[in-house]
KEKE-3310 file (N, C-alpha, C; in steps of 0.2 Angstrom, whole numbers, plus 5000, padded with zeros to 4 digits):
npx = (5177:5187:5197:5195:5195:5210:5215:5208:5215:5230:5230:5228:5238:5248:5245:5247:5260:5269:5267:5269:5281:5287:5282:5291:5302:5304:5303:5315:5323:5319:5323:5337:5340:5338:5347:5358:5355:5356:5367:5375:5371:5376:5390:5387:5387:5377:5371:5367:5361:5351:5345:5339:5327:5320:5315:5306:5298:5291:5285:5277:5268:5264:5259:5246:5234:5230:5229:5217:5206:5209:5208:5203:5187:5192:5194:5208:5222:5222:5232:5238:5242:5248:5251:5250:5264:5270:5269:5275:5289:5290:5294:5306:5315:5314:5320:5334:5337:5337:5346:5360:5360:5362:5374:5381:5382:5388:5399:5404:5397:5386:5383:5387:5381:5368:5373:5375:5359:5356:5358:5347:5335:5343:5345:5331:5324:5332:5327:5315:5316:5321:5308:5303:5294:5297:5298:5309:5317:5328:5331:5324:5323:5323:5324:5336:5342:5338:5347:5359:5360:5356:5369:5380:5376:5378:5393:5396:5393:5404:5416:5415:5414:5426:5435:5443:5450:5456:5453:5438:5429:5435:5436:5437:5433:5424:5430:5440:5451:5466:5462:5472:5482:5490:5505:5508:5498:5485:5478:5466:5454:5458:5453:5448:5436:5429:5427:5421:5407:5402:5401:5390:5381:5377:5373:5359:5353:5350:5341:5333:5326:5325:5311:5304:5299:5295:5283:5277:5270:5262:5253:5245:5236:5233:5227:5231:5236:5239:5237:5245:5259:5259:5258:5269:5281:5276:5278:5292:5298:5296:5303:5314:5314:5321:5334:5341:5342:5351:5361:5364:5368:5371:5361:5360:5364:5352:5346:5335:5339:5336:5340:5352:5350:5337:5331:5334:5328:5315:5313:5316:5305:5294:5297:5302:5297:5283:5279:5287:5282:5269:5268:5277:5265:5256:5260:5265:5251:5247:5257:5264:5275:5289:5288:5292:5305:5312:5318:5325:5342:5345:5346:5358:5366:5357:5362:5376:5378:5372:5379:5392:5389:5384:5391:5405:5410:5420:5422:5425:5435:5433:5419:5411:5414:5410:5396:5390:5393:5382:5371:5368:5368:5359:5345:5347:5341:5328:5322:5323:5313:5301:5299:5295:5284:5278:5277:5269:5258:5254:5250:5241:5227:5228:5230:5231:5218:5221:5232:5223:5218:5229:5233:5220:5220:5230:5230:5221:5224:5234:5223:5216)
npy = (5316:5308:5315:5330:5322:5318:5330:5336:5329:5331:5345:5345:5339:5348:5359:5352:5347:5355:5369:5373:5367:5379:5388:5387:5387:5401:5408:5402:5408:5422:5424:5422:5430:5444:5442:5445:5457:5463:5463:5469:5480:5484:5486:5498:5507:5505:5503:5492:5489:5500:5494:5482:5489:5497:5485:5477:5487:5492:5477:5476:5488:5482:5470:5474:5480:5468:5459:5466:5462:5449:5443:5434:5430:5428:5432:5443:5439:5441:5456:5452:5439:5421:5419:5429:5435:5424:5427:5441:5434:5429:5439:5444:5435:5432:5445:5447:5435:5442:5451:5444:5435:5447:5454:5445:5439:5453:5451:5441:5430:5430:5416:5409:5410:5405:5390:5389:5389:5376:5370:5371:5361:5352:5359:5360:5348:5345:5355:5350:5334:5339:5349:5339:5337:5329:5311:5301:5284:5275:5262:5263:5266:5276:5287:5284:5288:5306:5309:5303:5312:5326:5327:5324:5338:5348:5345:5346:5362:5367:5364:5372:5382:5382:5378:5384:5384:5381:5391:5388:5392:5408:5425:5431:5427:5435:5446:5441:5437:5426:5415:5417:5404:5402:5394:5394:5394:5396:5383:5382:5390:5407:5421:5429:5438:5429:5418:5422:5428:5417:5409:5419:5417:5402:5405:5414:5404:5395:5403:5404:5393:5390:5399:5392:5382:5390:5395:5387:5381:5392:5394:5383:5384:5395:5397:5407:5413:5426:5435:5433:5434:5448:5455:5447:5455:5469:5469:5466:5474:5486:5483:5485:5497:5505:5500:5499:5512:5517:5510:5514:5528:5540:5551:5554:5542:5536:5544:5539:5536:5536:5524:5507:5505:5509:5500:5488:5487:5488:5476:5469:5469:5465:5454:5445:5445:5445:5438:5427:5421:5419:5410:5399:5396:5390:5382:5374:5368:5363:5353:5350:5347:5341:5342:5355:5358:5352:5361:5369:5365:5371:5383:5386:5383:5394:5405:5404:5406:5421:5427:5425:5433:5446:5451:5447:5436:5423:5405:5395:5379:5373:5377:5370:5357:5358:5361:5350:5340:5346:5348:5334:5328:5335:5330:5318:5319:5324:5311:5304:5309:5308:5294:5291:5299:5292:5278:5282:5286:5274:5260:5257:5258:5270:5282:5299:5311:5321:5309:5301:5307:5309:5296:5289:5297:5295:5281:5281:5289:5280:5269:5277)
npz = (5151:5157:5153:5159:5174:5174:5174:5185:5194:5194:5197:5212:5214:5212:5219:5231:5231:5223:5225:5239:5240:5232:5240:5253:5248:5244:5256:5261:5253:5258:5270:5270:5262:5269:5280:5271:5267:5278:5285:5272:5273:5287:5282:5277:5285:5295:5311:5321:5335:5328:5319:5324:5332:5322:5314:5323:5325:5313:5310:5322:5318:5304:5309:5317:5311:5304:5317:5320:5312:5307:5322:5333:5342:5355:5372:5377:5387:5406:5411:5424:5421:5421:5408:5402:5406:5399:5385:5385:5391:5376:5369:5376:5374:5362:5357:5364:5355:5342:5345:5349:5335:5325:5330:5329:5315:5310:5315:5308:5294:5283:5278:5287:5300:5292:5293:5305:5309:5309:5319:5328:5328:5338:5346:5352:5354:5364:5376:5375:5381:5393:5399:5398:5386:5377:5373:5380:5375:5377:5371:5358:5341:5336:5346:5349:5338:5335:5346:5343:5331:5337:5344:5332:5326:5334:5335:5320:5320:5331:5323:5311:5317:5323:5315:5303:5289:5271:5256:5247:5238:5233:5239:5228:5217:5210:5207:5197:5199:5202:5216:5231:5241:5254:5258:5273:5279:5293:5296:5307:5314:5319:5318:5330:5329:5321:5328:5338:5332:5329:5341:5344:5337:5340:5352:5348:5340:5351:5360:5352:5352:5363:5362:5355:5365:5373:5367:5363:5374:5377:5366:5368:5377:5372:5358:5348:5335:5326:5336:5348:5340:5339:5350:5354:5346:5348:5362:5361:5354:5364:5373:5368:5368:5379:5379:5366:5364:5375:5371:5358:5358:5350:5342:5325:5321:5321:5312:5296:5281:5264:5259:5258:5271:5275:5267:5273:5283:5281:5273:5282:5292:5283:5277:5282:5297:5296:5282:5282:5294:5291:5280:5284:5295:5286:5281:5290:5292:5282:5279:5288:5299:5298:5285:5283:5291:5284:5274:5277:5279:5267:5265:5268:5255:5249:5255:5254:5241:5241:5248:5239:5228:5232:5241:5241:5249:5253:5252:5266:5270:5282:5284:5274:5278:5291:5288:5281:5291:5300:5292:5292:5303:5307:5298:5303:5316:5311:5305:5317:5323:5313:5312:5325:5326:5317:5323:5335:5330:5323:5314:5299:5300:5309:5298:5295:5290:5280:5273:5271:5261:5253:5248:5241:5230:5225:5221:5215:5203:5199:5193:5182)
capx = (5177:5192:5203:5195:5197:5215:5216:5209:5220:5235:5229:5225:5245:5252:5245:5249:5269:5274:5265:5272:5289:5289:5283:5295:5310:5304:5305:5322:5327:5319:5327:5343:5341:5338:5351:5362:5354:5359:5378:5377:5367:5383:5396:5387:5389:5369:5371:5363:5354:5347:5343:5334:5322:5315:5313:5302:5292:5288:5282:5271:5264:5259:5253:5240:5228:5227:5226:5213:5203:5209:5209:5196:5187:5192:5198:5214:5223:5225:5240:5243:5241:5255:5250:5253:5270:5275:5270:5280:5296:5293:5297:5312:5317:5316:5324:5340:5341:5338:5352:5363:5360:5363:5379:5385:5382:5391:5407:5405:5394:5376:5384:5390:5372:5363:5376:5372:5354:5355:5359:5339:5334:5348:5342:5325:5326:5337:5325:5309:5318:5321:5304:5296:5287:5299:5298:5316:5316:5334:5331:5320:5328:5320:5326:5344:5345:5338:5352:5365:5358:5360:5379:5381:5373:5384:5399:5396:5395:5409:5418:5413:5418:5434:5440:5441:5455:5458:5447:5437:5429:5439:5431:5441:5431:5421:5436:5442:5458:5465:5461:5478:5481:5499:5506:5509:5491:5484:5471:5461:5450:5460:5450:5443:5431:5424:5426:5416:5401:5399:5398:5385:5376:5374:5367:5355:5348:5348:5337:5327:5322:5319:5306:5297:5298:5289:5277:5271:5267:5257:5250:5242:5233:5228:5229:5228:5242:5241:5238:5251:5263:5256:5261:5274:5282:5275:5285:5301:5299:5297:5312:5320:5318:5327:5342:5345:5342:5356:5369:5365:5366:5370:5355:5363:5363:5343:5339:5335:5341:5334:5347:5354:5349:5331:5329:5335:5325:5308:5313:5317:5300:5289:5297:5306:5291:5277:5278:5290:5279:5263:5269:5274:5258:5251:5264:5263:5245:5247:5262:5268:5283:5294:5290:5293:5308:5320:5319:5330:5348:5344:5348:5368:5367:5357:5368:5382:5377:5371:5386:5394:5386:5383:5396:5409:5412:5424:5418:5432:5434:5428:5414:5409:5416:5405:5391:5389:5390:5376:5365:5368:5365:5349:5341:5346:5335:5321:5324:5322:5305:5297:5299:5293:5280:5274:5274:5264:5251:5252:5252:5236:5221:5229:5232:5226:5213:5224:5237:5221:5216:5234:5233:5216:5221:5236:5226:5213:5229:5237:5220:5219)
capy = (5315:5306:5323:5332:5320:5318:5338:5338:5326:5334:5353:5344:5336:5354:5363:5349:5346:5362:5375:5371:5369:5384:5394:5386:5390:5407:5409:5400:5416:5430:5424:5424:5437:5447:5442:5444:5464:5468:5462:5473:5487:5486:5489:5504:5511:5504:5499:5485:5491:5504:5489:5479:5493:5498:5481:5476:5490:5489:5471:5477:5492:5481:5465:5480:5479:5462:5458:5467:5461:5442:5441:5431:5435:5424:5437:5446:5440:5448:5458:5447:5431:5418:5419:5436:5435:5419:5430:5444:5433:5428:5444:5445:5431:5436:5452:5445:5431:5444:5455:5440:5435:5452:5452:5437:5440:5457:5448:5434:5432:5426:5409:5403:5411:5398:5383:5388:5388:5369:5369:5373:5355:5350:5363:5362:5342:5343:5357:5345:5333:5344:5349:5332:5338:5324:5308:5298:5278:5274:5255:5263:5267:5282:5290:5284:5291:5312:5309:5304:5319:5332:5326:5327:5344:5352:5344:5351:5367:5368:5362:5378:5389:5382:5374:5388:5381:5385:5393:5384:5398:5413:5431:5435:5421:5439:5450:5440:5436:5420:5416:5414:5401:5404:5389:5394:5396:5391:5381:5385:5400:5409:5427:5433:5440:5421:5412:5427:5425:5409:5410:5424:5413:5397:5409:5414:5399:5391:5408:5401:5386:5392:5402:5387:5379:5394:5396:5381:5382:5398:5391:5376:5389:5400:5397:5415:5415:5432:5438:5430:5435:5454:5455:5448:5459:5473:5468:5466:5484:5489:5481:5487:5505:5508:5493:5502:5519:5518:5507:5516:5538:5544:5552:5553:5536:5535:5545:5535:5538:5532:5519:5501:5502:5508:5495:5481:5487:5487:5471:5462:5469:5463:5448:5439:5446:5445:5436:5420:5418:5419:5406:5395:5393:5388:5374:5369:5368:5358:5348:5345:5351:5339:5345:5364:5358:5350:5367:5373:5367:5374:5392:5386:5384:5399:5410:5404:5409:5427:5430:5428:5438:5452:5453:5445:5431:5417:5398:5391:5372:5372:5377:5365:5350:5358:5361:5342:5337:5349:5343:5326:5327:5337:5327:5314:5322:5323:5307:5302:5312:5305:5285:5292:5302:5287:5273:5284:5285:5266:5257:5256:5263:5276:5287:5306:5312:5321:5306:5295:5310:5307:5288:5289:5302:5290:5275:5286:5291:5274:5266:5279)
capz = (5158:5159:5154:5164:5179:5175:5176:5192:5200:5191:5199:5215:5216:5212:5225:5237:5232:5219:5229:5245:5240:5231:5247:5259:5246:5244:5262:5264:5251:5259:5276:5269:5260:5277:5283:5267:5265:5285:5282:5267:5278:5292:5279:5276:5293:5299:5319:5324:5338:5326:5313:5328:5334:5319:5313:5327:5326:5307:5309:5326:5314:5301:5313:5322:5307:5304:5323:5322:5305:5308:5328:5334:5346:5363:5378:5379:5393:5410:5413:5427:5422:5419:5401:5399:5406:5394:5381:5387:5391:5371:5367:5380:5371:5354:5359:5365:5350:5339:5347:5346:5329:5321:5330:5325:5308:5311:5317:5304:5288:5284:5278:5295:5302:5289:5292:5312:5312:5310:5327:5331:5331:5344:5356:5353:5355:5371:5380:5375:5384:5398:5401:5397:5381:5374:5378:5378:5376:5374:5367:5352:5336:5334:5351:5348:5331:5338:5352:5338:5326:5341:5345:5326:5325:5338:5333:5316:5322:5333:5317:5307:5321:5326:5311:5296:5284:5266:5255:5240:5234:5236:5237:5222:5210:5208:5204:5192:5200:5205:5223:5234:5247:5257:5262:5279:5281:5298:5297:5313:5314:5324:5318:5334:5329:5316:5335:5344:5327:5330:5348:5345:5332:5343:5356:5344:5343:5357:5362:5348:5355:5372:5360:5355:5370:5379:5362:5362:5381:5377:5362:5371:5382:5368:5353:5344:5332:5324:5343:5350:5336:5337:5358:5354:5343:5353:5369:5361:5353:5371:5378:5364:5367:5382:5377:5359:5363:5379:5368:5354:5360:5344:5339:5320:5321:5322:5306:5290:5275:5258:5256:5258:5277:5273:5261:5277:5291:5279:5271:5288:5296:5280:5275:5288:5303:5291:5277:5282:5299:5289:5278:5289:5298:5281:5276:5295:5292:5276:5276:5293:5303:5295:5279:5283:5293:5279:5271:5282:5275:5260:5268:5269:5248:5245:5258:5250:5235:5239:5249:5235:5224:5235:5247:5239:5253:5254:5258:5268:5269:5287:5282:5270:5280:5296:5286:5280:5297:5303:5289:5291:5311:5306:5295:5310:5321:5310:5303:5321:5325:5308:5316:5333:5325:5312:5328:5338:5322:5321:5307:5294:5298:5311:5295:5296:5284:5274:5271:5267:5254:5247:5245:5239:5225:5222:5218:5207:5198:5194:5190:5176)
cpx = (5184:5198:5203:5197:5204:5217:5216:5213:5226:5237:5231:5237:5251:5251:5247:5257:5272:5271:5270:5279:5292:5288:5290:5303:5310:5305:5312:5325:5326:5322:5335:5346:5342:5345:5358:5361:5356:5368:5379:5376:5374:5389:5396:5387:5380:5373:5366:5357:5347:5341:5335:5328:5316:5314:5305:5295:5287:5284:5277:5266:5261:5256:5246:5235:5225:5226:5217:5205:5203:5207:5201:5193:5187:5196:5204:5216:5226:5232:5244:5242:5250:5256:5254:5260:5275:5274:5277:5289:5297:5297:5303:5317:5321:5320:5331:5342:5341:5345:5361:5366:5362:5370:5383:5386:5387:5398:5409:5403:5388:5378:5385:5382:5368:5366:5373:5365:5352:5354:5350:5337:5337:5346:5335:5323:5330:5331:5319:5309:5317:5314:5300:5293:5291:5301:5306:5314:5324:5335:5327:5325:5327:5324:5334:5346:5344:5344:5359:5364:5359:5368:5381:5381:5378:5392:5400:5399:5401:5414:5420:5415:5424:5438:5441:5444:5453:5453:5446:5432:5430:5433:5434:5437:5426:5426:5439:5450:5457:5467:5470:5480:5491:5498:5508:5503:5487:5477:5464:5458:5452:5457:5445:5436:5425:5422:5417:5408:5399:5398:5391:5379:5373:5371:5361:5350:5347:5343:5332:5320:5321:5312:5302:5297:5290:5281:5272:5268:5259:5250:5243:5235:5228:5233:5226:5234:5243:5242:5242:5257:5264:5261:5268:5281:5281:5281:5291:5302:5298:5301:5315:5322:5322:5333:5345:5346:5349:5364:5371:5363:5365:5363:5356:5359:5356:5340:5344:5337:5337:5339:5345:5351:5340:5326:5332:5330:5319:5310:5311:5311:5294:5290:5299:5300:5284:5275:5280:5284:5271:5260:5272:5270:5254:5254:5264:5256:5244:5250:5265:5275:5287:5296:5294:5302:5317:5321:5326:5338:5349:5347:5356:5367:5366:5361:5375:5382:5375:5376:5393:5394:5388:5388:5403:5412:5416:5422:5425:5429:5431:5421:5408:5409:5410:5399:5386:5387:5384:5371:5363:5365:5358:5343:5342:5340:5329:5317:5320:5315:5301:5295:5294:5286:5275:5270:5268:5256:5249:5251:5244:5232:5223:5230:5227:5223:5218:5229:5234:5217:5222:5234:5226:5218:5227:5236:5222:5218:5231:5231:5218:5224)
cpy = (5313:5311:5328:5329:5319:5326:5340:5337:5331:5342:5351:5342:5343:5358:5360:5348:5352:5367:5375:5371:5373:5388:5393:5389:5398:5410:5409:5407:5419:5430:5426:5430:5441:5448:5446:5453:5466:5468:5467:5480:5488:5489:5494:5510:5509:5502:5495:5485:5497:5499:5485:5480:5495:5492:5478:5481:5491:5484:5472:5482:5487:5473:5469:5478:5471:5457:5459:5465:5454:5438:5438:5434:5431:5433:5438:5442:5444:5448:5453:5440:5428:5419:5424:5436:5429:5422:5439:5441:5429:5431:5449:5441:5430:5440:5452:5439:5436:5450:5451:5438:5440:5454:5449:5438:5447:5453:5442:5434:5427:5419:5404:5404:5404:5392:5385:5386:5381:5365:5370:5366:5352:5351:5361:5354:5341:5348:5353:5340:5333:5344:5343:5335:5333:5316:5301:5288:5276:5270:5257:5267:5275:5288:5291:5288:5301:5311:5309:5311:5324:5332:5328:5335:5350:5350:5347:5358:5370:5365:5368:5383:5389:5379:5379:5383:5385:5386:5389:5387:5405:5421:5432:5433:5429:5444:5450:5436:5429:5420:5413:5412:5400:5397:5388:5395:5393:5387:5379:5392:5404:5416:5428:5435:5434:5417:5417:5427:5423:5406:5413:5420:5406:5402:5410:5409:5394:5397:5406:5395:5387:5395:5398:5385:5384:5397:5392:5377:5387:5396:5384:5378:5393:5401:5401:5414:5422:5437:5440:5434:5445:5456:5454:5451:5464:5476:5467:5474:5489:5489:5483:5495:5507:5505:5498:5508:5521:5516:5513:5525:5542:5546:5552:5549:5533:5538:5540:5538:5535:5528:5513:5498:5503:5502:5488:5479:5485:5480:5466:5462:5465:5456:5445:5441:5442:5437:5428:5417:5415:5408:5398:5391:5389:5383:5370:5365:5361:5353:5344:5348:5349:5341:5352:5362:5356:5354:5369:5373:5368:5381:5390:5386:5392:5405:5410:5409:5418:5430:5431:5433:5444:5456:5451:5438:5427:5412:5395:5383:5371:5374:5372:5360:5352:5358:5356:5339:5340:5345:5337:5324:5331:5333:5319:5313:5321:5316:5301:5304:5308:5298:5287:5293:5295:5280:5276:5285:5279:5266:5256:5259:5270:5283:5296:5306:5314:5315:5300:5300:5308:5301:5287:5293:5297:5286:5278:5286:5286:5270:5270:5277)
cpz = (5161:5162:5160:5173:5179:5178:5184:5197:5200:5196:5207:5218:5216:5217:5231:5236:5230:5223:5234:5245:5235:5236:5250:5255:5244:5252:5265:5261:5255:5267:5275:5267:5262:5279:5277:5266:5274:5284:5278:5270:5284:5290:5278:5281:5297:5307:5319:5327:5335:5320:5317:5330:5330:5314:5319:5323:5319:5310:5316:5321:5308:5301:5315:5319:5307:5309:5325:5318:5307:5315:5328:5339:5354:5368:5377:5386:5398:5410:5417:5428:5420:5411:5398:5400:5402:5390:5382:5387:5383:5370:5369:5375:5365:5353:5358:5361:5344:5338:5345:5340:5323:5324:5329:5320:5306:5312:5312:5295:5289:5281:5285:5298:5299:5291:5302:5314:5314:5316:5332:5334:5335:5347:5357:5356:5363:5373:5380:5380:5392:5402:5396:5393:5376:5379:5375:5381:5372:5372:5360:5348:5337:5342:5349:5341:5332:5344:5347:5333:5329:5340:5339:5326:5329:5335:5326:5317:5325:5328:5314:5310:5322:5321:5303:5287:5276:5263:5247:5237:5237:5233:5231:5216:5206:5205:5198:5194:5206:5214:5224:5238:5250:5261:5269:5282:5288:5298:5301:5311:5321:5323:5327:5332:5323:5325:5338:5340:5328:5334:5348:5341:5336:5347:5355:5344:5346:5361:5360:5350:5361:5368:5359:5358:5374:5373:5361:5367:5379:5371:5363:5374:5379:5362:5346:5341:5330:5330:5347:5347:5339:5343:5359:5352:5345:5359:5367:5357:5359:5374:5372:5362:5373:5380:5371:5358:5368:5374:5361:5356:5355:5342:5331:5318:5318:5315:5298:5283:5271:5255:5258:5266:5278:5273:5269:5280:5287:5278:5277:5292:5291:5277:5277:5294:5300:5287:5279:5286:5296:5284:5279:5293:5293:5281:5283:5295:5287:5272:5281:5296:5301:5290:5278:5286:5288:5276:5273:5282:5271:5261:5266:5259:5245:5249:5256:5242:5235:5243:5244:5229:5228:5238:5249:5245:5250:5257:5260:5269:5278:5288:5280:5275:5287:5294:5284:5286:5300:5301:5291:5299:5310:5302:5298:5313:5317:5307:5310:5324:5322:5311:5321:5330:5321:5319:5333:5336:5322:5314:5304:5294:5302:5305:5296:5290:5277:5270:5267:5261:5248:5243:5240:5232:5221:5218:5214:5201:5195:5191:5185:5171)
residu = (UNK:UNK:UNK:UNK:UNK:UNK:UNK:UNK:UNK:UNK:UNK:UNK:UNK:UNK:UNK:UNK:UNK:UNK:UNK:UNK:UNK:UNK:UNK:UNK:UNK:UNK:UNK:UNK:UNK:UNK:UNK:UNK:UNK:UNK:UNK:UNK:UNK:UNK:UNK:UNK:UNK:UNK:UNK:UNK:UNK:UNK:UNK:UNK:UNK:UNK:UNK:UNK:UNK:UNK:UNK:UNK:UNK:UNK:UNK:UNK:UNK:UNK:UNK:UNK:UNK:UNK:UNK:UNK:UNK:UNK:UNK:UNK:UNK:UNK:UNK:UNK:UNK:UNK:UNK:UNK:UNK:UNK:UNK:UNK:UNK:UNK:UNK:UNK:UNK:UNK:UNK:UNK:UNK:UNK:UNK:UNK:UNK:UNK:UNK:UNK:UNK:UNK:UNK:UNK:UNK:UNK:UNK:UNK:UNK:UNK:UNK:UNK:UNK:UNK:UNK:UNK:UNK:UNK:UNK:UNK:UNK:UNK:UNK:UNK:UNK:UNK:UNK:UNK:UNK:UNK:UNK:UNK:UNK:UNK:UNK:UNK:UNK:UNK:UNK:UNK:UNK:UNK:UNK:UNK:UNK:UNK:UNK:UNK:UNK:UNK:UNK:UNK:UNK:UNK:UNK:UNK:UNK:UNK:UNK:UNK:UNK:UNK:UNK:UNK:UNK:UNK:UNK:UNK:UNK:UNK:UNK:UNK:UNK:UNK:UNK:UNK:UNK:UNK:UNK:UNK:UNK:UNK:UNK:UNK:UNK:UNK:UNK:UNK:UNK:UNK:UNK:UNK:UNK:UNK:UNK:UNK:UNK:UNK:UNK:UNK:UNK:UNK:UNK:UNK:UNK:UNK:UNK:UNK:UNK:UNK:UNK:UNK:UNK:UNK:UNK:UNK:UNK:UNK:UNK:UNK:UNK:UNK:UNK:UNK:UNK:UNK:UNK:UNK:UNK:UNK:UNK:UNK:UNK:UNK:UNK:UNK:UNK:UNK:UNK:UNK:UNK:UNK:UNK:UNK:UNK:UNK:UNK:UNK:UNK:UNK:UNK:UNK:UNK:UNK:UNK:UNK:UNK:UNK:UNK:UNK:UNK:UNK:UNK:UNK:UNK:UNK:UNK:UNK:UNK:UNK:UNK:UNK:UNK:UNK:UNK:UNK:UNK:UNK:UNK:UNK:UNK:UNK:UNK:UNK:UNK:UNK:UNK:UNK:UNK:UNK:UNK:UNK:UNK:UNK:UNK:UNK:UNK:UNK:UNK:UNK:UNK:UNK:UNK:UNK:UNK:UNK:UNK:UNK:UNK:UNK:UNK:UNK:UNK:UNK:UNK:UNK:UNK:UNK:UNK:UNK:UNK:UNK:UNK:UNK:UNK:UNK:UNK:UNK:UNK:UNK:UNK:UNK:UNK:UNK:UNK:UNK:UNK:UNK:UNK:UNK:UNK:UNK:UNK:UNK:UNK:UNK:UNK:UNK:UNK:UNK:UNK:UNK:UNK:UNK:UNK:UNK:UNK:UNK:UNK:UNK:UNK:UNK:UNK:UNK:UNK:UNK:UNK:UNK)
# end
């Protein structure tokens, strides 16, 4: 009896810590990874706005089904409600951060993308704010500390973009040959086209958090996920055919080959639309925002690492030195949520169900 009850606890501890932070690190990969197979997909002559279009529309073709199998069944809303047009201006939304984003990445690489998204919690923080879905107490610890974690966050960033300096691991470490630093090196990022990435990448997500802002308006109203998602995805395949088919004339252009850019556009509709969001919902479900959240500087390690591998990049020191601060200003921010969030719970019995299954399970453990 005893075996067996350790067993269970044991079973019962793994799908609560190992599972979970196996998903979310599988997820941190397949986003990078994304990002790491379109870089490789532009070298190969893919266009963006060709990348953009038939990503969208994969992840609406194979949302359909399971809108239609999972959806509940509360009413569609009307065309002309306010609703319908917050979901619509997700997908304006999405549209133009995704547009962003893949030119960014294009002008830069998928490591400074990952060190910029850090920048999420700054915006999303300052728009909550904004529209009062945050409430600011400038005597409380927990406030001053998200206010110091944004400033951080931004400061980071603008670090990484405007500070490149010299490199500490050079693309060559692949080649074989020793990396070369010219003493007349300037240590600003003066490349045009690093400053204009990394313009393009804050954009990005500061689009992003307009997204949650107006999702978690829509969500409040009607709370269909898979629905939501579906429309979403929908309507930005719709704005994205005249925008990609005008930028992008070439008809050429449009047909697919069985190659490297194939292999993005499927990836990025079933693993980044799909698969990450699905995943998500789960570990928000069962772990909490904060926990899904601290995932997310984990992407700057593994984007280092698959840009080197794959795409032979170089990590400059501004990099690094910006990327520390990002972190450290993000884990600020949430640092400063968790208090906020804890005090608002109150202290002893206010605990939720699940955190009095974890103590409960805890205490069964040690008296064993």
């Amino acid at each position: 009896m005893r075996g067996a009850g350790e067993e269970t606890v044991a079973w019962r501890r793994f799908k609560r810590d190992v599972v979970p932070f196996v998903a979310m690190f599988v997820v941190e990969c397949t986003t990078v990874g994304s990002n790491t197979l379109y870089k490789a997909a532009t070298l190969r002559g893919l266009n963006f706005y060709v990348f953009v279009f038939y990503s969208y529309v994969v992840a609406t073709l194979l949302l359909l089904p399971l809108s239609l199998i999972f959806g509940r069944s509360s009413r569609l809303p009307s065309a002309k409600s306010p609703l319908f047009f917050k979901i619509f201006l997700l997908g304006l939304t999405g549209f133009m951060s995704t547009i962003a984003g893949c030119k960014g990445i294009e002008y830069s690489s998928p490591t400074l993308a990952s060190a910029m998204s850090n920048l999420t919690p700054a915006f999303t923080f300052t728009l909550a704010v904004i529209f009062r879905m945050e409430q600011v107490v400038l005597r409380s610890s927990a406030t001053q500390a998200k206010i110091i974690g944004a400033i951080l966050s931004i400061s980071g960033a603008l670090v990484v973009v405007l500070y490149k300096g010299p490199e500490v691991l050079a693309a060559a470490f692949l080649t074989h040959s020793p990396p070369t630093i010219s003493p007349h090196q300037n240590l600003t990022s003066l490349e045009p086209s690093w400053i204009i990435g990394g313009l393009l990448l804050a954009t990005q997500y500061f689009l992003i958090s307009v997204w949650y802002i107006v999702q978690t308006r829509v969500m409040e109203v009607y709370p269909e996920e898979i629905t939501v998602v579906f429309f979403y995805n929908l309507f930005a395949a719709l704005i994205s055919v005249p925008v990609c088919f005008f930028a992008e004339s070439n008809l050429t252009s449009w047909v697919l080959k069985p190659d490297i850019s194939l292999v993005a556009i499927i990836y990025a509709g079933v693993f980044v639309s799909l698969f990450s969001a699905l995943t998500h919902t789960w570990g928000l479900h069962l772990k909490g925002p904060v926990y899904i959240s601290l995932f997310r500087p984990l992407s700057i390690a593994i984007a280092v690492a698959m840009g080197a591998i794959f795409l032979g990049d170089a990590l400059h020191l501004g990099s690094v030195i910006g990327s520390v601060i990002l972190c450290f200003g993000f884990y600020t921010v949430i640092w400063g949520k968790a208090r906020e969030d804890a005090t608002k719970n109150g202290a002893g019995s206010e605990h939720s169900p699940l955190l009095l299954t974890h103590i409960v399970e805890d205490e069964a453990l040690s008296l064993r």
